[in-house]
LUMFIMI-826854 format. One line per field, with one value per residue (C-alpha): residue number from 0; residue in one letter; x, y, z. Coordinates in steps of 0.2 Angstrom, whole numbers. Example, Ala and Ser with C-alpha at 12.3 -4.5 7.8 and 13.67 -1.06 7.14 Angstrom:
pos: 0 / 1
code: A / S
east: 62 / 68
north: -22 / -5
up: 39 / 36
This chain:
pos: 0 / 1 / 2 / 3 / 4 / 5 / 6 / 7 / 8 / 9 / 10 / 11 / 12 / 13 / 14 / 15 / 16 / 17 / 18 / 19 / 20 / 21 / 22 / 23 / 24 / 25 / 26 / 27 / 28 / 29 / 30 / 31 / 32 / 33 / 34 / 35 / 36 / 37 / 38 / 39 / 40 / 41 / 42 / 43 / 44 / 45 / 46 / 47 / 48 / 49 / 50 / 51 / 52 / 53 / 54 / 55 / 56 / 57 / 58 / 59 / 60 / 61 / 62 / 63 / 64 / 65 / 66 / 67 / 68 / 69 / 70 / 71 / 72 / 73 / 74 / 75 / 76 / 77 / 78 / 79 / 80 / 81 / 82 / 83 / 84 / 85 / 86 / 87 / 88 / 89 / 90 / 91 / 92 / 93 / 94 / 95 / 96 / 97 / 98 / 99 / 100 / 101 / 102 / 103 / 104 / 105 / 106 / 107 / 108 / 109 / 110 / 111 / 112 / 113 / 114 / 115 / 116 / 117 / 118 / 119 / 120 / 121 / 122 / 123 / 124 / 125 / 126 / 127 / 128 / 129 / 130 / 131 / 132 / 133 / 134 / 135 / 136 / 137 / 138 / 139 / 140 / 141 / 142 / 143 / 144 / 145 / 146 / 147 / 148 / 149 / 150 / 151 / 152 / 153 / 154 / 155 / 156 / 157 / 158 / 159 / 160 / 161 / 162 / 163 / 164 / 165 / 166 / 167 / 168 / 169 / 170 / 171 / 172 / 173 / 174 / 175 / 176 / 177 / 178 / 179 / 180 / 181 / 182 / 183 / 184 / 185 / 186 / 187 / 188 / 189 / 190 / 191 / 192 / 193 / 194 / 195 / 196 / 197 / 198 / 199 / 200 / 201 / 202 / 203 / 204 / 205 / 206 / 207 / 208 / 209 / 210 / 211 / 212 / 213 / 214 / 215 / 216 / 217 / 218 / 219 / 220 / 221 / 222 / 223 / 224 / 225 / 226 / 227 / 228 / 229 / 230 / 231 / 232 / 233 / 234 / 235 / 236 / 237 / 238 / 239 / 240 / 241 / 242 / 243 / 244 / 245 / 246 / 247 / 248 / 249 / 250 / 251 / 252 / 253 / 254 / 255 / 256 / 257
code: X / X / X / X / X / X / X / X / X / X / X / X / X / X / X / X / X / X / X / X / X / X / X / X / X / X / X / X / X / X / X / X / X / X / X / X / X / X / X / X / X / X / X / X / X / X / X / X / X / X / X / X / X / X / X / X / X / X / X / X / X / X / X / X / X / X / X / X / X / X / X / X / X / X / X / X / X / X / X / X / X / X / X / X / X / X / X / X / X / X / X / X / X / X / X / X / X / X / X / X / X / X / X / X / X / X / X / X / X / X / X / X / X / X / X / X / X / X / X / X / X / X / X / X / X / X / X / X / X / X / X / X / X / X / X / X / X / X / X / X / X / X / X / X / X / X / X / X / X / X / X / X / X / X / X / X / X / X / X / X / X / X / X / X / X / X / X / X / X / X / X / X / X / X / X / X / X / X / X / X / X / X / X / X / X / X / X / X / X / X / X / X / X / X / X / X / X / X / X / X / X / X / X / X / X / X / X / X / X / X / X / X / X / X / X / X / X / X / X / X / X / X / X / X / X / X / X / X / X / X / X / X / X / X / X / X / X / X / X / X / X / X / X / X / X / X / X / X / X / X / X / X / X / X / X / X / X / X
east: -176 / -168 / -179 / -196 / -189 / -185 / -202 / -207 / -197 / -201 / -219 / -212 / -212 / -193 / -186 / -176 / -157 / -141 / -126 / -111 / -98 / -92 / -94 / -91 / -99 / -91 / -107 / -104 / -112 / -111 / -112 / -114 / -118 / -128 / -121 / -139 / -141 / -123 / -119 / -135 / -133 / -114 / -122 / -134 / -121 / -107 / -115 / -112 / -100 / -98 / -98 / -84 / -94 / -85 / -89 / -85 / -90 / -92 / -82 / -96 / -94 / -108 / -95 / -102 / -83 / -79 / -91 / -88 / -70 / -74 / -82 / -67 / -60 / -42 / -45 / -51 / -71 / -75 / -68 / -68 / -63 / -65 / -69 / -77 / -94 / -105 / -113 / -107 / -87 / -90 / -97 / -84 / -68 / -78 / -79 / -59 / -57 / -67 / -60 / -77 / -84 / -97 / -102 / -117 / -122 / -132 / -141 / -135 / -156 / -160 / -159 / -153 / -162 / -151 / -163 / -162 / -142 / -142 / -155 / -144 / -128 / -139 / -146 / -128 / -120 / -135 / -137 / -119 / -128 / -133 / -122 / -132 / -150 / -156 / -166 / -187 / -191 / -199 / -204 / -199 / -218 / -233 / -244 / -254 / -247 / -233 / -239 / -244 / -226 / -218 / -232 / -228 / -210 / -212 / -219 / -207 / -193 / -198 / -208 / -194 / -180 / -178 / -172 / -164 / -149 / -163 / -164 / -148 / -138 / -129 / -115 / -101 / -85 / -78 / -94 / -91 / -74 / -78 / -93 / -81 / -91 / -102 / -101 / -93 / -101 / -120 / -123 / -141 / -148 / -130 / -139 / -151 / -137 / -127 / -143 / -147 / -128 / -130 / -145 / -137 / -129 / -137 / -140 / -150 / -163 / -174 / -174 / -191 / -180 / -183 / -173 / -181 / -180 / -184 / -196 / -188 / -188 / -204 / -210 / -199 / -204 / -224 / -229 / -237 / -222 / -210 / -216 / -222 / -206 / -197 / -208 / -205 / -184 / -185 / -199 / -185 / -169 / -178 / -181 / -161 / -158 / -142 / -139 / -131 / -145 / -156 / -144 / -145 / -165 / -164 / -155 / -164 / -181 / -178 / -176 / -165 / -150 / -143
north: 671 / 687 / 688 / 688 / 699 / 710 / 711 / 712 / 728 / 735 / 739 / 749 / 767 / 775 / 790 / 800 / 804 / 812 / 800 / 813 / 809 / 792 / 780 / 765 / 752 / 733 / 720 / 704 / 688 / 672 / 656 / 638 / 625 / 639 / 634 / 634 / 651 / 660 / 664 / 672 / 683 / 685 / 690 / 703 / 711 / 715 / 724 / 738 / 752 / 757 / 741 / 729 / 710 / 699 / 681 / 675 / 655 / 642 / 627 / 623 / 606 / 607 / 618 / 636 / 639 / 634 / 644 / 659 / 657 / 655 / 674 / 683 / 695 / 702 / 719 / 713 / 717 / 701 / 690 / 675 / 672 / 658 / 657 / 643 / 638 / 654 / 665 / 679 / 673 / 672 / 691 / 697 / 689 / 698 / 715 / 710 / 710 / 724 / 741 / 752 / 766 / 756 / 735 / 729 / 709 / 704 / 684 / 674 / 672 / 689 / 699 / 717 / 727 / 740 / 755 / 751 / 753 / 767 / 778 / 769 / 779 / 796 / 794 / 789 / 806 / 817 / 810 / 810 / 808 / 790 / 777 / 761 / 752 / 741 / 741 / 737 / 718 / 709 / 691 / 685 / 679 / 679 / 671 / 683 / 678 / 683 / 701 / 699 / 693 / 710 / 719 / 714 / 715 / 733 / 736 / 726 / 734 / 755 / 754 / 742 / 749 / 728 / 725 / 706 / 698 / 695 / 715 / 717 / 726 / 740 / 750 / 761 / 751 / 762 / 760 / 743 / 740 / 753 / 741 / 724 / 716 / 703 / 691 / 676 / 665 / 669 / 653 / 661 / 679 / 687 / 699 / 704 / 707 / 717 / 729 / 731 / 736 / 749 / 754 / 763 / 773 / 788 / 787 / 773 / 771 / 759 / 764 / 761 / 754 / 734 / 719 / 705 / 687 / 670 / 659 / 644 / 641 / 646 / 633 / 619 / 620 / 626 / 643 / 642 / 631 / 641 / 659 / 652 / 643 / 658 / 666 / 656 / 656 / 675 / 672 / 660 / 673 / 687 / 674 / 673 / 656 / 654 / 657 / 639 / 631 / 640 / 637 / 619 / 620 / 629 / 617 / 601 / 606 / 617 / 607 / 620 / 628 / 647
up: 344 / 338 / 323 / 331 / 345 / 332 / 325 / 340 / 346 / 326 / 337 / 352 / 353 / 347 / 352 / 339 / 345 / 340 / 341 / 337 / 350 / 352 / 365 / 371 / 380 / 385 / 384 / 397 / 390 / 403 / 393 / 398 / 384 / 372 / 356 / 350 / 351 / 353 / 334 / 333 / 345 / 340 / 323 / 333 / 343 / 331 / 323 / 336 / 332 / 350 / 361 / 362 / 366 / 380 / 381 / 398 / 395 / 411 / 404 / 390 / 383 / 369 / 355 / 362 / 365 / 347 / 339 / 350 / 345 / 326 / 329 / 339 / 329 / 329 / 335 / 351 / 347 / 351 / 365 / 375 / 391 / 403 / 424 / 435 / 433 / 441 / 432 / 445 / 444 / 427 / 424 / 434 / 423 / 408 / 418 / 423 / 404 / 398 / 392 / 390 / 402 / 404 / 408 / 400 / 408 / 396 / 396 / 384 / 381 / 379 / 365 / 366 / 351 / 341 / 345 / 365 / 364 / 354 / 367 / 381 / 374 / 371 / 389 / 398 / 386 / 393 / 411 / 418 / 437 / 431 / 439 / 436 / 429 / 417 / 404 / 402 / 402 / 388 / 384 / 364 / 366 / 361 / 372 / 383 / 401 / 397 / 396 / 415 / 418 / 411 / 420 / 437 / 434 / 428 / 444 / 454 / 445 / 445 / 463 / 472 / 459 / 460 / 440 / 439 / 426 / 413 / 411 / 408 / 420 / 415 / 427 / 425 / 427 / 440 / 449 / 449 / 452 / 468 / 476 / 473 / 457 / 460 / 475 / 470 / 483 / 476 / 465 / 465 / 467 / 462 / 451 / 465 / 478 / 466 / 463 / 482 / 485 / 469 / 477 / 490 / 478 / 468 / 450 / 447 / 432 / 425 / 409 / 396 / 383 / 381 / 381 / 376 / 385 / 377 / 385 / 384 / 402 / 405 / 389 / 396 / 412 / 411 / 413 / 430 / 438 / 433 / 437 / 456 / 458 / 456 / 467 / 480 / 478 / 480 / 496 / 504 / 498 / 507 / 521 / 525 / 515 / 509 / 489 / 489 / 496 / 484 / 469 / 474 / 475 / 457 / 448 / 455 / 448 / 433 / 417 / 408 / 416 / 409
């Protein structure tokens, strides 16, 4: 994934920035069962001067623990850590463990280009009002609908100031430690009740700068299934219905699970 994203991101307008004082940023991946795709990103994200990278792994049984631990370095750059099974418990043990300014929750799917940190760290040293955003969504694909897919979520996300987990959610840790974290009961739509409480706050940003998703969802599942059953868990979330019973709902029809 990492390689086409890459070529992908190669075609995206850049913008030129002065990195002269140091930074640093903690990035939060949740894992569960990603040994597939986990030294990869290891390889992509060490690479990072400025960011310390925090494994924070569900009880994988598939040797993503292994290999994460095969990758942990001495000087603490790379870690692992353990919680229950929920991506929100599981975020929030990585946040307990992290030591930058500022959290990064990034997918274990999604790719995180080298150009959109480093404008992330100009932009957090030149904006000391931001508090919290994410970054642009992209699809590592290149069939056509998926282009509508970052359409409407570029929409979804400036107008609504909506971003979800799969644009990687970046906030200072004092902000974040102030609001309580993530809600440990949301099985399902814990990224979204974490952006409607940082909402309420002043400083939030969507910032242009991509991250890009993999499609394997989407290509497991169909396209169109996919995208409406999504749909249709947000319609039912913004109904009143419980993130359990939605989580159980997710899990029961999806053929993949993050």
């Amino acid at each position: 994934m990492q390689a086409t994203a890459a070529h992908t991101a190669a075609r995206e307008d850049r913008i030129l920035i002065n990195n002269n004082q140091p930074a640093f940023v903690s990035i939060v991946v949740p894992t569960l069962n990603e040994a597939a795709n986990v030294c990869g990103l290891v390889q992509s994200l060490r690479k990072y001067p400025e960011a310390e990278i925090i494994f924070a792994d569900g009880g994988s049984c598939d040797g993503t623990k292994r290999a994460i631990e095969g990758h942990c370095t001495g000087d603490g750059k790379i870690r692992l850590v353990h919680a229950p099974c929920s991506r929100a418990r599981q975020m929030n043990e990585g946040a307990k463990a992290a030591r930058g300014a500022w959290l990064i929750f990034l997918h274990a799917d999604t790719f995180l280009p080298p150009f959109s940190l480093q404008n992330f760290l100009c932009f957090v040293r030149t904006h000391p009002q931001l508090a919290a955003g994410a970054f642009t969504f992209r699809v590592d694909h290149a069939r056509w609908v998926y282009r509508y897919l970052e359409f409407y979520v570029g929409v979804r996300s400036r107008w609504l100031k909506l971003p979800y987990g799969d644009q990687a959610i970046f906030v200072k840790r004092n902000v974040f430690e102030e609001i309580g974290g993530y809600r440990d009961d949301f099985s399902l739509m814990e990224d979204v009740e974490l952006v409607r409480r940082l909402n309420k706050r002043n400083g939030f940003a969507i910032l242009k700068f991509p991250v890009y998703t993999s499609a394997r969802r989407f290509e497991a599942d169909g396209y169109f299934r996919r995208t409406c059953g999504n749909l249709y868990l947000q319609f039912l979330y913004a109904l009143g219905v419980p993130p359990q019973k939605l989580a159980e709902r997710y899990w029961k029809k999806t053929t993949t699970r993050a």
